[in-house]
C-alpha positions in Angstrom: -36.0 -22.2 24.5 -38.4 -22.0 27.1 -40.0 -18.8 29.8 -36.4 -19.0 31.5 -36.4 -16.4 28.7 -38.8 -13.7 30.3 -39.8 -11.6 27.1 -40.3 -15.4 25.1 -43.0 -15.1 23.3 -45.1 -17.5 20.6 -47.5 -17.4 18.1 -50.6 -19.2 17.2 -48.6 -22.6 15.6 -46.4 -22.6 19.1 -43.2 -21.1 17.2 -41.2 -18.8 19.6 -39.9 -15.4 18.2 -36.0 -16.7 18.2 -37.1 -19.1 15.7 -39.0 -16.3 13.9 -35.9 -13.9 14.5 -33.8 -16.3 13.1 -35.3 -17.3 10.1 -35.6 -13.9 9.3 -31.6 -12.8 9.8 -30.7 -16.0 7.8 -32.1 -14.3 4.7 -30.4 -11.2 5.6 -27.0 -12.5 6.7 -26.5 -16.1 5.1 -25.1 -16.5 1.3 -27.7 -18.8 -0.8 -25.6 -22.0 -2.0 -25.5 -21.0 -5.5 -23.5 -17.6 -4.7 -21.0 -18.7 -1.7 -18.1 -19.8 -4.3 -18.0 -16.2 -6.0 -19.1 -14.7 -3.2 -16.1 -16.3 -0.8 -13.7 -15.9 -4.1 -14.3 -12.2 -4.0 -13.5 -11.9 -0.5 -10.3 -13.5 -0.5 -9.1 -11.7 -3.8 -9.9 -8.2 -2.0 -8.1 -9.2 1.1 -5.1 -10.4 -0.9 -5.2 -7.4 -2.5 -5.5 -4.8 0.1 -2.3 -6.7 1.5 -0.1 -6.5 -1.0 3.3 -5.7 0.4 2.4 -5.9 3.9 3.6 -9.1 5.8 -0.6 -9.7 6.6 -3.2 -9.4 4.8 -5.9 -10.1 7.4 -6.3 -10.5 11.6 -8.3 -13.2 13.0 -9.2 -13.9 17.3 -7.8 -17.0 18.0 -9.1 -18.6 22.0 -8.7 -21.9 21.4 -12.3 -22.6 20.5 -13.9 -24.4 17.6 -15.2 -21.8 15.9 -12.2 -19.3 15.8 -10.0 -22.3 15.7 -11.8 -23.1 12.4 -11.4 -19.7 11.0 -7.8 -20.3 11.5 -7.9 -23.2 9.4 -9.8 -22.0 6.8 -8.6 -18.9 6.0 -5.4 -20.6 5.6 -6.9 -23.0 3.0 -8.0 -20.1 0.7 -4.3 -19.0 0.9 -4.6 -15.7 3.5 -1.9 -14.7 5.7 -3.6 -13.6 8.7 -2.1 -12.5 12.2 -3.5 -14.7 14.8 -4.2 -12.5 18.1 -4.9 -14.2 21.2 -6.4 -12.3 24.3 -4.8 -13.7 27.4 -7.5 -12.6 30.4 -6.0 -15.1 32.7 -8.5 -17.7 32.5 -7.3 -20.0 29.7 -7.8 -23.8 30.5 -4.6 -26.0 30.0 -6.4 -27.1 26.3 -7.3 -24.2 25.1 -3.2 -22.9 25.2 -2.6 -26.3 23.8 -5.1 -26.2 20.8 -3.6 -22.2 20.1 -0.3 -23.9 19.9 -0.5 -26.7 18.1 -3.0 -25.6 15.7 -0.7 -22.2 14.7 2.6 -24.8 14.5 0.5 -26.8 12.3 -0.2 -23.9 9.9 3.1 -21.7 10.0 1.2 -18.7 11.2 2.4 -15.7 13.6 0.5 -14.9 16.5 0.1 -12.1 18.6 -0.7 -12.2 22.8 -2.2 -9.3 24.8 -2.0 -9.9 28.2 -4.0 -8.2 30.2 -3.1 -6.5 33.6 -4.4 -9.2 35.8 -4.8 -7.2 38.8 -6.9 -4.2 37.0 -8.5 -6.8 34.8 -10.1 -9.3 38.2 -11.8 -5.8 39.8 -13.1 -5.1 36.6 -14.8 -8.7 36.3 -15.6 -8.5 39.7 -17.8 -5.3 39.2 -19.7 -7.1 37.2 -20.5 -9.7 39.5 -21.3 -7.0 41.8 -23.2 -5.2 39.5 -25.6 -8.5 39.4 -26.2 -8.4 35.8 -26.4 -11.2 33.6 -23.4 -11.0 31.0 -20.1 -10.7 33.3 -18.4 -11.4 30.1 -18.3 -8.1 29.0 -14.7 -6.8 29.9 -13.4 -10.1 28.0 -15.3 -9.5 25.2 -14.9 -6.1 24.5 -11.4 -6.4 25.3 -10.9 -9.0 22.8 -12.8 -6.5 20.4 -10.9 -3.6 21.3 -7.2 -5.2 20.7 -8.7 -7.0 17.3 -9.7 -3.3 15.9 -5.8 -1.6 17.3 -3.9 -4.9 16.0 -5.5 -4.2 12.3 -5.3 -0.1 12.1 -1.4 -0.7 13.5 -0.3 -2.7 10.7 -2.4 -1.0 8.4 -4.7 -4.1 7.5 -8.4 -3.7 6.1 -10.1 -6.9 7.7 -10.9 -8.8 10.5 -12.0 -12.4 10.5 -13.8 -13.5 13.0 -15.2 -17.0 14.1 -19.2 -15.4 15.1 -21.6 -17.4 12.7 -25.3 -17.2 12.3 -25.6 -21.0 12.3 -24.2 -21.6 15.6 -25.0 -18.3 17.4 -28.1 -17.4 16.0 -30.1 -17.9 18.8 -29.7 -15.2 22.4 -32.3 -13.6 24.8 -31.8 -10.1 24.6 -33.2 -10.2 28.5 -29.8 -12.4 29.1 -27.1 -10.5 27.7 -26.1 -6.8 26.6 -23.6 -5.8 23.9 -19.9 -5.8 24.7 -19.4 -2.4 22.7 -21.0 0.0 25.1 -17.5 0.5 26.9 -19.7 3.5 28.5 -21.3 1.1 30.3 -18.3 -0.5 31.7 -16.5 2.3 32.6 -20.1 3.0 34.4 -20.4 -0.3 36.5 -16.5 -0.3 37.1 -16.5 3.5 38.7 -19.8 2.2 41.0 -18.4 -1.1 42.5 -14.6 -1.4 41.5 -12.0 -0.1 43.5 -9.8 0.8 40.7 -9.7 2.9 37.3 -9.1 1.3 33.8 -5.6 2.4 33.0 -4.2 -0.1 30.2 -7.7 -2.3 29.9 -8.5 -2.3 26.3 -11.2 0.1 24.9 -12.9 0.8 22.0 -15.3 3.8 22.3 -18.3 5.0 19.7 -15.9 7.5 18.4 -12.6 5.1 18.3 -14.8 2.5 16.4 -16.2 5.2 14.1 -12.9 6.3 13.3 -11.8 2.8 12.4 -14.6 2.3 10.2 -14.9 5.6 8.5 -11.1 6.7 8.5 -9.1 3.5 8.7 -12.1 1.5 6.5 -11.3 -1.8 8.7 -14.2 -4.1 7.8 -15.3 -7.4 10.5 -16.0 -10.1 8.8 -17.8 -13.3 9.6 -15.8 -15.5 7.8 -18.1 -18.3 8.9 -21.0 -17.0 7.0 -19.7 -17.2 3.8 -19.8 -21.3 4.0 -22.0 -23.8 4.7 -20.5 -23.9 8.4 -21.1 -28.1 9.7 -19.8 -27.6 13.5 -19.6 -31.2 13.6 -17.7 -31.6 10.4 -15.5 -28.8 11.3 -14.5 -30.1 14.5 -13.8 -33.6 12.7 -11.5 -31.4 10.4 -9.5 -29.2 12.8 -8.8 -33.1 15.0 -7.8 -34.6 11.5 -5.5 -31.6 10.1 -4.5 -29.8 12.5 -4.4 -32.3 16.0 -7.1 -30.1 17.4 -8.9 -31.5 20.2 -12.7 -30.3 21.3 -14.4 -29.1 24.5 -17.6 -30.3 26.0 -19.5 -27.2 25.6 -19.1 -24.1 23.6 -17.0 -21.8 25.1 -15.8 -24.1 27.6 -12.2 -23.4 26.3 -12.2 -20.9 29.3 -12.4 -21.9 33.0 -13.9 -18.7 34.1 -17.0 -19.0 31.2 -17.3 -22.8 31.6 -18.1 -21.8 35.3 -19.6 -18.6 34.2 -22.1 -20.9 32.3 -22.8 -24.2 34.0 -22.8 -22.8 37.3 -23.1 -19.2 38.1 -25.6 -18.1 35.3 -27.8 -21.3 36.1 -27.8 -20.6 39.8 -28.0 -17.0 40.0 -30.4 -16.2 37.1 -31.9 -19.4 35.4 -29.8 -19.1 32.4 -28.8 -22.3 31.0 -27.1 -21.1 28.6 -26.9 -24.6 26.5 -30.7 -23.7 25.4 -29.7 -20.7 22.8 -26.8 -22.9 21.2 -28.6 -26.0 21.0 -31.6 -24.3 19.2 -28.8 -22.5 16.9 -28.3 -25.9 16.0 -31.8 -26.7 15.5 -32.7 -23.9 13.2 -29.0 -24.5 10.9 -30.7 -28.0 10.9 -27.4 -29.3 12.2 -29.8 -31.2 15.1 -33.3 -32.6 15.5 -34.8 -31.0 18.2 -35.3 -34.5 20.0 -31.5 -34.4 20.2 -31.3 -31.3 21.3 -33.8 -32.1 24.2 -32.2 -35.6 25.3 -28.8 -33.8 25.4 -30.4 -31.4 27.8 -31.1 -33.9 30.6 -27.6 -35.0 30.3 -25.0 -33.9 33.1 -23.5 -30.3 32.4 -21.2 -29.9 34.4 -19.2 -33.2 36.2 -19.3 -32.8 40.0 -15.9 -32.8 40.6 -15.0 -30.3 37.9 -17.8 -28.2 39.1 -16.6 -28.6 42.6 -12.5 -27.7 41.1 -13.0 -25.2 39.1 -15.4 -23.7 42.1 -12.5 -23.6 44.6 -10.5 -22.1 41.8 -12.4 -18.9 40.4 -13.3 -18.2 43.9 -9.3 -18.4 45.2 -8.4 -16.8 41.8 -10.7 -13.9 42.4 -9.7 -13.6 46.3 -13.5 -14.5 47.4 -14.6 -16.1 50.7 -17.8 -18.9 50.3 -19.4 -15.8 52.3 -18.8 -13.2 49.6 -20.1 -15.7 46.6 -23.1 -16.5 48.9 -23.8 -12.7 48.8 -23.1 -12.3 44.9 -25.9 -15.8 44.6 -28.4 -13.8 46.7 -28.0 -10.5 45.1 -31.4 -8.9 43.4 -30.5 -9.8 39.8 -30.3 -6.4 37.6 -30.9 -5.7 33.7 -27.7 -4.0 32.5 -30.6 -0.8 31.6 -30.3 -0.2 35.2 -27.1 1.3 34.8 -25.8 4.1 32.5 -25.7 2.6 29.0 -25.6 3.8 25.7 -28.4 1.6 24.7 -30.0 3.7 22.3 -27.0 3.1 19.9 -26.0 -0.3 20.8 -28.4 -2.5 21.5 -29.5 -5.7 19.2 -32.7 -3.2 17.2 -30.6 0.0 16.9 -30.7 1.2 13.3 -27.7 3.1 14.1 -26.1 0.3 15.1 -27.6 -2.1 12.3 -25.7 0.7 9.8 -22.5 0.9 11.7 -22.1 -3.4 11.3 -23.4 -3.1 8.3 -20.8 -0.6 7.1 -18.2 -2.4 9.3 -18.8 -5.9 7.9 -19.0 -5.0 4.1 -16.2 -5.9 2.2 
């Protein structure tokens, strides 16, 4: 990490806070060697329990990735019968459908598509560009969230795996992102720059989510936290097993956040977004730093991919070169500049800290 992060900050030995920030949520969130066999043995017996007689016992997000993708494979080792749900946004790269197909085929496992209204779901992305904030990833990621949380109360299932890990996600500016939950502040940017309402877009509101958790007791759960969770080694599994085959970058499974990432973040804002994973990966002590830094001057982004997948986003979304010029030069905002329910949601809520906490206990 470096001041591309504007509230960085480091103390006397040169350490930045993320490395302080992270050392301190590994205690908190990540099982000690000695307890992850009874602690992962629990797990699994409450889940097969609580499904008894249902034809799941568990829901997992599926994109294509390496990280939900090894979920997948895993919970299928420890003998779960999950529903695989896929949130179709329009964006999927040709591998990313492949590596959902073949990996599921593989494994004998059902899977569920939500596919979004296209039309609604493009203005709603759009307003985000408009908007000039840093995470336009928000209507994908709460919609994801939202149809995880309705897929699990409808067939009346307890738990939700997910592929989010400490040891490969650790690591975020606060100043770069905002949570996907407020869906007060998406309804908020949408009503200011999109031209029309969310009808059948996927929601899950404070009281919804509170509902889920308190009334429907679904519990999240990081699935990936409960193991000693080798990216490397897992991707080396999922090609072995399951005929999986990887991406360049994290995420990268999407043509919308590969661009997202290599090109629009880094232009518009300074956000290279490879900085936060790769010191994930430092801290999990999956990579030396000096790796981390040589992979950093290497190219990001090929030219001519950067150049194709710039000619499609930009037809896809019905935008001249003038109109992404405008979005480029466009004052960049802090999502706090628009109505938020930060108070509850962001990253050092207690409320929020209780509501995972309650949400993620199983």
């Amino acid at each position: 990490m470096d001041t591309s992060d504007p509230e960085i900050t480091f103390d006397q030995q040169g350490v930045c806070n993320h490395c302080h920030a992270y050392d301190l949520r590994a205690r908190q969130e990540l099982i000690s060697a000695s307890q992850r066999e009874g602690r992962l043995a629990a797990l699994v017996a409450r889940i097969k329990h609580d499904g008894q007689g249902k034809d799941y016992d568990c829901v997992l997000g599926v994109s294509g990735g390496a990280d939900s993708s090894y979920v997948v494979y895993l919970a299928h080792q420890l003998g779960l019968r999950p529903l695989a749900v896929h949130f179709d946004n329009g964006w999927n790269s040709e591998l990313a459908v492949d590596n959902i197909k073949t990996l599921l085929s593989r494994l004998n496992l059902d899977l569920y598509t939500y596919v979004v209204d296209w039309d609604e779901f493009c203005d709603l992305q759009k307003s985000f560009l408009r908007a000039s904030v840093p995470n336009a990833e928000i209507p994908t990621d709460h919609a994801i969230n939202a149809v995880l949380w309705d897929m699990a109360a409808k067939y009346g299932l307890r738990y939700i795996l997910n592929g989010s890990n400490l040891e490969t996600e650790g690591v975020m500016p606060l100043a770069w992102t905002y949570t996907a939950l407020d869906f007060h502040h998406i309804q908020a940017i949408q009503r200011q720059f999109g031209a029309r309402r969310l009808k059948s877009f996927p929601r899950l509101g404070l009281f919804k989510f509170l509902y889920y958790v308190f009334v429907r007791r679904i519990r999240f759960v990081n699935l990936l936290n409960y193991v000693r969770y080798d990216k490397a080694g897992a991707v080396q599994t999922l090609e072995r097993e399951c005929g999986w085959r990887p991406y360049p970058q994290k995420h990268y499974e999407s043509v919308w956040t590969r661009f997202y990432q290599g090109v629009y973040l880094v232009d518009k804002f300074g956000f290279d977004k490879r900085r936060p994973h790769y010191s994930a990966l430092i801290n999990s002590s999956q990579w030396a730093r000096s790796e981390a830094l040589e992979r950093l001057q290497a190219e990001n982004y090929p030219a001519e991919l950067a150049t194709q997948d710039r000619e499609f986003v930009l037809k896809k979304f019905g935008l001249s070169e003038a109109d992404y010029a405008a979005l480029l030069a466009a004052a960049p905002k802090s999502h706090l500049n628009y109505p938020n329910l930060a108070a509850i949601y962001l990253r050092d809520s207690k409320l929020l800290a209780w509501f995972k906490q309650i949400a993620k206990s199983a």
